[in-house]
N, C-alpha and C positions, 0 to 999 in steps of 0.2 A: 172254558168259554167266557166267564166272568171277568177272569184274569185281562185273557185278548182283549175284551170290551173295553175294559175300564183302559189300558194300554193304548190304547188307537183313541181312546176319548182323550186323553192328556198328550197326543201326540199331537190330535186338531185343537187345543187347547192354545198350547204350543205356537202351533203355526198360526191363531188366529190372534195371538199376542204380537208375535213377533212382524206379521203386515201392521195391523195396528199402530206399534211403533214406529213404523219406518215409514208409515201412514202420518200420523204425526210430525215426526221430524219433519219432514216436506214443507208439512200446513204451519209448523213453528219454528221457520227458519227463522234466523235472529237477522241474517241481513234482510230479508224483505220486510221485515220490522222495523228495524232502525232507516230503510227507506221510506217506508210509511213514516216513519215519525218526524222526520224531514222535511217530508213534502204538506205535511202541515204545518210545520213552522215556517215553511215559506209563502205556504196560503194568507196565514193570518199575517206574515210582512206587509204581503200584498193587500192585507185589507187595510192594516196599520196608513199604508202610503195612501190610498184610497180616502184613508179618511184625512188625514194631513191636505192629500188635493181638495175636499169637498169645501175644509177650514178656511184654509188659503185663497180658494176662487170668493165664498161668503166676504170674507174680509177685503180682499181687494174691490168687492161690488161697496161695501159700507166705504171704503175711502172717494172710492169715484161720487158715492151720494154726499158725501163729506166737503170735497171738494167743490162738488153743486152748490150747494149750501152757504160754505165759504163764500163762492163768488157774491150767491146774492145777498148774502150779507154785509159784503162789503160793494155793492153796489145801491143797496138800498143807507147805507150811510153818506155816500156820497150824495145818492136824490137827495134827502133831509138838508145835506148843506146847501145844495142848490136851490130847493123850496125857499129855506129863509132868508138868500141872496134876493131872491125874486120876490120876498117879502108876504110869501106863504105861509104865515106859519101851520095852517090847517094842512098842508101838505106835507109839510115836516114832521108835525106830529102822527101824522100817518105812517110814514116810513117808519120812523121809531119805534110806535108798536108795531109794526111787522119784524123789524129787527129783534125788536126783544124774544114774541113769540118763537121765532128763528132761532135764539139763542139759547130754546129748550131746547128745542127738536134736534140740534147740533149739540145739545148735553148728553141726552142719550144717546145721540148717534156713536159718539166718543166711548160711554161706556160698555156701550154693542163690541167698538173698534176693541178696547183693552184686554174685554174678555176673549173675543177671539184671539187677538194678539198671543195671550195666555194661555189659552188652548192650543193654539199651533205648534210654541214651545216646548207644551209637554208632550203632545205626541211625534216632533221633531225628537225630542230624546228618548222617548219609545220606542220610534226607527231606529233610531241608532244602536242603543244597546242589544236590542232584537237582531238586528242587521250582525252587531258584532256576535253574539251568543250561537247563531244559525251558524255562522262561520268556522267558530270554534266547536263545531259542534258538527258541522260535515267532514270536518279534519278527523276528529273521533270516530265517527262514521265509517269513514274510509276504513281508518287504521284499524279499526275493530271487524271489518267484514274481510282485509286482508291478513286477519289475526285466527280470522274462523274458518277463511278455504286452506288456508296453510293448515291450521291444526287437522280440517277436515281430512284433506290430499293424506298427511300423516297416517292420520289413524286407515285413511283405505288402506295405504302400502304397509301399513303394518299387520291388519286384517291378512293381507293377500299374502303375505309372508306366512304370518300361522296358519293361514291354509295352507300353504307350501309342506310348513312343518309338520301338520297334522296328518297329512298325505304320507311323507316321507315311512311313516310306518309303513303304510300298504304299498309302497314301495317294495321298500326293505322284504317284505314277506313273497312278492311276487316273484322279488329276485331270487329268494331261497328257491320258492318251488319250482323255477324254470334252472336252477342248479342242479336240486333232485333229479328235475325230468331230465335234464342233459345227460347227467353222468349215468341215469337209468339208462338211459337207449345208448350210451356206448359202451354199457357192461353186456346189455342185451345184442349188441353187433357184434364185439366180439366173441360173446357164447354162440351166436348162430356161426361165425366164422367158424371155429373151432370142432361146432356140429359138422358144418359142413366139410371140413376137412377130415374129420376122423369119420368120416361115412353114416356120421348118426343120423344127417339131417340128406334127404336127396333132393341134387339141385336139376331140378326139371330144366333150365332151360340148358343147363349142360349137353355136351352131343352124348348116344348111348356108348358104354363102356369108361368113360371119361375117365371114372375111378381107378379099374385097372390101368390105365395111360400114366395115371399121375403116380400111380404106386412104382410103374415101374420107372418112372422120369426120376424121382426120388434116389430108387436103387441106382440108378445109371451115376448118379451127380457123388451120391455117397464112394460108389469104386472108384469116380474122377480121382476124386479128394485121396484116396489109398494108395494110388496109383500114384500123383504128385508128392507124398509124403516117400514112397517108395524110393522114388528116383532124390528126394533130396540128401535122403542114408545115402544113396550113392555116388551120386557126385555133387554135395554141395548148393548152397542157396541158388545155384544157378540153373537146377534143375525142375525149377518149375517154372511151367509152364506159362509164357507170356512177360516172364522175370527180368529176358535180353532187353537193353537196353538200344532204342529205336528211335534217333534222330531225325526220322523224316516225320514231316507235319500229319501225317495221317497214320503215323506209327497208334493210336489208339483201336485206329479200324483193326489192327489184329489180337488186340486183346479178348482170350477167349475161345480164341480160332484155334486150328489143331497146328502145328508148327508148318511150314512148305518144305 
């Protein structure tokens, strides 16, 4: 009993390894992996670009303020000359400090402009090399997930062949024993033949006396056969019976028959 136990224990051992495994395999497939790892590298593209736009749109607002800027600094240079035309110079000197003031605020504005400039460049080539690497890298992708249903497909049709093979035994052994049983029941049909014929075995659906009938059909067919060897001692192979030769198409219908 301890034996059976322990046996049936390492049998569900066995089979609760063996789901497990193939439990696994499923949950660790290498292509839904290598698509997960894809589709994050194209997430973070997307944010890469994302942030290249947010760079890009910052920077073009600082040039359009830039541009403001510009104008009225070079229209408050022009007021100054027209002041001192008109002999203002108190108006002149007005615009001029505004100009100058002006000529900070358009110093930073510039250095806002550079760094972004700067910025947009680097993550321009962020994109890029990302852009190229993702690429090179769904190529692998590919090739590597149509590297793994091939091996996969392989190894089933190899599986399924060693099954084949492993069957092939019980095969083999089913085919002896339906030989045995063959050739059993035609040793055993011909013994009942044989019973039956030599009166060991009686055959019920026979009519009654059969036996006698047949013993004497026997004796009749054996005097035929004495009788045809008789007459051929005396006159020649042409004395038996059915021998003549019978050119008409139904000449077989009388083989057998007693002569006319």
């Amino acid at each position: 009993m301890s034996t059976d136990s322990n046996s049936n224990t390492a049998r569900m051992r066995t089979i609760f390894r063996t789901k497990t495994s193939k439990a696994l395999d499923r949950m660790e497939d290498p292509r839904d992996a290598l698509d997960d790892s894809y589709e994050q590298q194209v997430k973070l593209l997307h944010q890469v670009r994302q942030a290249v736009a947010e760079v890009a749109t910052a920077k073009k607002r600082i040039e359009l303020q830039g541009e403001e800027m510009g104008s009225r600094y070079q229209r408050l240079g022009d007021q100054a000359r027209e002041a001192m035309e008109h002999g203002r110079e108190d108006l002149a000197r007005a615009a001029l400090e505004r100009r100058a003031a002006l000529e900070g605020q358009v110093s930073k504005l510039q250095e806002q402009h550079s760094s972004l400039q700067k910025q947009t460049s680097q993550l321009q080539e962020r994109e890029r090399r990302l852009a190229e690497q993702i690429a090179a890298f769904r190529i692998e992708k590919e090739t590597m997930k149509a590297t793994y249903s091939a091996s996969a497909a392989q190894v089933r049709a190899n599986e399924a062949v060693a099954g084949i093979g492993a069957n092939m035994n019980d095969v083999g052994v089913s085919l002896d024993r339906a030989r045995d049983r063959v050739a059993q029941m035609q040793a055993r049909a011909q013994a009942t033949d044989e019973l039956l014929s030599s009166g060991a075995l009686k055959d019920l659906t026979a009519a009654p006396d059969a036996d006698i009938e047949r013993q004497l059909a026997e004796l009749a067919s054996r005097s035929d056969i004495e009788r045809q060897l008789k007459a051929m001692k005396g006159d020649g192979a042409d004395g038996i019976r059915g021998s003549k030769k019978d050119d008409s198409t139904d000449g077989w219908l009388s083989i057998g028959q007693a002569p006319q």
